[in-house]
C-alpha positions as a Markdown table, in Angstrom:
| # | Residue | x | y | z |
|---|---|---|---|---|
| 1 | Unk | -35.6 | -22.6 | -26.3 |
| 2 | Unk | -35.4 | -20.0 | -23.5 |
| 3 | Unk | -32.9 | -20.3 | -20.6 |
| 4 | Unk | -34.3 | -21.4 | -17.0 |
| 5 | Unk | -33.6 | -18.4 | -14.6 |
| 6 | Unk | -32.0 | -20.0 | -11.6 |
| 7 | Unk | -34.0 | -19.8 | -8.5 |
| 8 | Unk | -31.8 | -16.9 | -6.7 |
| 9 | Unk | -32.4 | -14.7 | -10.1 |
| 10 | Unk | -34.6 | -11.9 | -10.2 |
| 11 | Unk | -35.6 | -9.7 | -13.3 |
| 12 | Unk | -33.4 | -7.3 | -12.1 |
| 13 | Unk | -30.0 | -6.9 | -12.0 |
| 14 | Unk | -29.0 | -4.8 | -8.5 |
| 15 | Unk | -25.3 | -3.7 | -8.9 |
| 16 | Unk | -23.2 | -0.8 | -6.9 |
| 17 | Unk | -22.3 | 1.9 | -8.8 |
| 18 | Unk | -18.5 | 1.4 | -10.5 |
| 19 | Unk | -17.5 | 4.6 | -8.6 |
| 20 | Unk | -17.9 | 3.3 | -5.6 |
| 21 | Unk | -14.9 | 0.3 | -5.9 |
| 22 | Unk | -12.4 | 3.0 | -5.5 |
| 23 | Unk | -13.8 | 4.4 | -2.3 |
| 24 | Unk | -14.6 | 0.7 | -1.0 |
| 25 | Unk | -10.8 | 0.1 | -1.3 |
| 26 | Unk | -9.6 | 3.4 | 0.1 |
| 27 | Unk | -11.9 | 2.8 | 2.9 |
| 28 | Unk | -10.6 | -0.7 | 3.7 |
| 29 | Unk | -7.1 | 0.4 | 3.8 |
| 30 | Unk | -8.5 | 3.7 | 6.0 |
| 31 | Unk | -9.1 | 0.7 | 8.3 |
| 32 | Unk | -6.4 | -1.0 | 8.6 |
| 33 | Unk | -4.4 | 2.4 | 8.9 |
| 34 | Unk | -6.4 | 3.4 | 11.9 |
| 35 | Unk | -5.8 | -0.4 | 13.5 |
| 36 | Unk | -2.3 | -0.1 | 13.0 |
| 37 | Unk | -2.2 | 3.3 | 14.5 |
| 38 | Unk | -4.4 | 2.6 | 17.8 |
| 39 | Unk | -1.4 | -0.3 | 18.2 |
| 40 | Unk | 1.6 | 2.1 | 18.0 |
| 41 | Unk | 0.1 | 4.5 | 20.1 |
| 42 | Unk | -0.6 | 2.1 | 22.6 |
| 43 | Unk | 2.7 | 0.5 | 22.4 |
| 44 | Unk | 4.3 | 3.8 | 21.7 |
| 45 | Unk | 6.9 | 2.8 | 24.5 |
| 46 | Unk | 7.7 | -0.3 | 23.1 |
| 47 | Unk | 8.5 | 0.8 | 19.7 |
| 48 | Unk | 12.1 | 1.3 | 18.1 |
| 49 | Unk | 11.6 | 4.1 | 16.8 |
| 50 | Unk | 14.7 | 4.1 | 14.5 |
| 51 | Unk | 13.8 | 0.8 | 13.0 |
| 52 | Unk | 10.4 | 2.6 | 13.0 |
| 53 | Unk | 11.6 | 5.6 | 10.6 |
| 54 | Unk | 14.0 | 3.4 | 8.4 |
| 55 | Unk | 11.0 | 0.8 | 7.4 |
| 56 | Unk | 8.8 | 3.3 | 6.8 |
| 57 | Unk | 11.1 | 5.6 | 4.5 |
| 58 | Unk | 12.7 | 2.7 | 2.9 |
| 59 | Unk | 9.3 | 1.6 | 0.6 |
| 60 | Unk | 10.0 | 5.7 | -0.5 |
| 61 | Unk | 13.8 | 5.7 | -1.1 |
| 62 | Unk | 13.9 | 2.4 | -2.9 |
| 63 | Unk | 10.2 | 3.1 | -5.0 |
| 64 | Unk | 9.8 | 7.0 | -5.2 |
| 65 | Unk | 12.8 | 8.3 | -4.7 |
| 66 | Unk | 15.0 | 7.1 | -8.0 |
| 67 | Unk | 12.1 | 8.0 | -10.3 |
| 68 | Unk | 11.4 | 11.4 | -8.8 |
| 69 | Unk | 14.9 | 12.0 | -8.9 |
| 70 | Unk | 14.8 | 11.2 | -12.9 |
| 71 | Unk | 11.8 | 12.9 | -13.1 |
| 72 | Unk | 13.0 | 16.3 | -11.6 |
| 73 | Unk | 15.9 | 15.9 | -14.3 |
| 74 | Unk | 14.3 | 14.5 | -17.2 |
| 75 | Unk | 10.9 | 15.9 | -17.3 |
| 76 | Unk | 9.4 | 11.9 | -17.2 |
| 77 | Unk | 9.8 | 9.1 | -15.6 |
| 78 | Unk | 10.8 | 6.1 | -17.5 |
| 79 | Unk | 9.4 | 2.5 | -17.5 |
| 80 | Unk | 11.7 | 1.4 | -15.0 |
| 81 | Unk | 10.4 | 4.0 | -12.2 |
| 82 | Unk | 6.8 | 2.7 | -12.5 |
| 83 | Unk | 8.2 | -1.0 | -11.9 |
| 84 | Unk | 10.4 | 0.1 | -9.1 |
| 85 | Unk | 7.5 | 2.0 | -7.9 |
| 86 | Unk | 5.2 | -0.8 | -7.8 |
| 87 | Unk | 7.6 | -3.2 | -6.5 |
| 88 | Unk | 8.5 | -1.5 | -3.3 |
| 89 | Unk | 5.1 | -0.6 | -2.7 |
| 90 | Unk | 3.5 | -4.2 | -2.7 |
| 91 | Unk | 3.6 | -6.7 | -0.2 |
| 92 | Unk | 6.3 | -8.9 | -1.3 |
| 93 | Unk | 8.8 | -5.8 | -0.8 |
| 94 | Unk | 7.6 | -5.2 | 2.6 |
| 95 | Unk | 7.9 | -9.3 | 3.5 |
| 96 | Unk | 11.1 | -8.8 | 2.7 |
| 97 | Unk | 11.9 | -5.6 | 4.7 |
| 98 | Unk | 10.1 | -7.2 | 7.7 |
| 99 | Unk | 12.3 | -10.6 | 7.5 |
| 100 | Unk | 15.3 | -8.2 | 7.3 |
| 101 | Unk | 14.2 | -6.3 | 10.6 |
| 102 | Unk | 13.1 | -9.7 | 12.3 |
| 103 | Unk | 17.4 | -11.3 | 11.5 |
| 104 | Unk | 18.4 | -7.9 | 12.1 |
| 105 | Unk | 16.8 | -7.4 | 15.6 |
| 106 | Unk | 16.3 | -11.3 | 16.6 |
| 107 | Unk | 12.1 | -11.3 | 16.2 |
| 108 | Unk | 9.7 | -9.1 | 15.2 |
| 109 | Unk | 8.6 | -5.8 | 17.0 |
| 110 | Unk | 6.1 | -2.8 | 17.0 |
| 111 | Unk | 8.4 | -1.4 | 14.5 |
| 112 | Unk | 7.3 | -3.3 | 11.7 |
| 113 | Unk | 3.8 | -1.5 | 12.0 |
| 114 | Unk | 5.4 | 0.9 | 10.1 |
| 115 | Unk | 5.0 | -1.1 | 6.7 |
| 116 | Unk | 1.8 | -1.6 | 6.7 |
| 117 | Unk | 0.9 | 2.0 | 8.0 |
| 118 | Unk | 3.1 | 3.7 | 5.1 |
| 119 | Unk | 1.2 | 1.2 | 2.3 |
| 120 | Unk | -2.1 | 2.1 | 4.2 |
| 121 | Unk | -1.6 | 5.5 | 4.1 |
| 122 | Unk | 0.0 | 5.7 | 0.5 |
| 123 | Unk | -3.6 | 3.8 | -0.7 |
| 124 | Unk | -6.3 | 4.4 | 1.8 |
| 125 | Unk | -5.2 | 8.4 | 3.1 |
| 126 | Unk | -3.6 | 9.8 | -0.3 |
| 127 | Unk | -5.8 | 7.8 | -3.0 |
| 128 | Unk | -2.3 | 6.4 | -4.4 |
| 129 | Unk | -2.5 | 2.9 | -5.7 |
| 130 | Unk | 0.2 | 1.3 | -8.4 |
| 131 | Unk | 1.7 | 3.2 | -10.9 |
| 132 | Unk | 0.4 | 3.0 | -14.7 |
| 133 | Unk | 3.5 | 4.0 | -17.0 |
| 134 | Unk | 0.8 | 5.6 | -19.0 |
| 135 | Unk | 0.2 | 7.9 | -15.8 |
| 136 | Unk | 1.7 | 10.7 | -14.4 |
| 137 | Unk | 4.8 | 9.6 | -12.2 |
């Protein structure tokens, strides 16, 4: 017994080639980047921009920095450094830095664009996603 197509079926199968996932996600965070960018700029003056540099370096110095550092000594990075990696470069780690700032400063501010603009520019600008320990570090 042969299998009733369903009515939205056709005999062929349209799909997108597989290559094109990768830019599909580097272009939506490309997006979001240029969003977040348009908003400091226009509320350049409103922006602390200490808070400002110290969220945006912190996903580095807590996610890059210790493996990089092992890295330049070792020759490779071990497991550890990938999780770190991936840790401080996901959203939970930047909830976190953004609750910090908002009981640090009383409420949130145009500072805090600069989480979303480092991750956005980390995937979407430089291609960099999570870290495979199988991959280079």
């Amino acid at each position: 017994m042969s299998p009733v197509a369903a009515p939205w079926a056709t005999t062929r199968e349209v799909r997108a080639p597989a290559a094109t996932l990768p830019t599909l996600v580097r272009l939506d965070h490309v997006v979001v980047f240029a969003v977040c960018a348009a908003l400091l700029v226009v509320h350049r003056a409103e922006v602390q921009w200490g808070w400002f540099a110290a969220l945006f370096a912190a996903i580095d110095l807590v996610g890059y920095l210790p493996g990089a550092l092992v890295v330049r000594a070792r020759g490779r990075a071990p497991g550890w450094a990938y999780h770190l990696y991936n840790a401080a470069h996901g959203a939970p780690f930047a909830l976190a830095l953004a609750l910090g700032y908002c009981a640090a400063t009383g409420g949130p501010g145009w500072a805090l664009l600069a989480l979303p603009l480092h991750l956005c520019a980390d995937r979407g600008l430089l291609g960099n996603g999570f870290k495979d320990t199988r991959g280079a570090f």
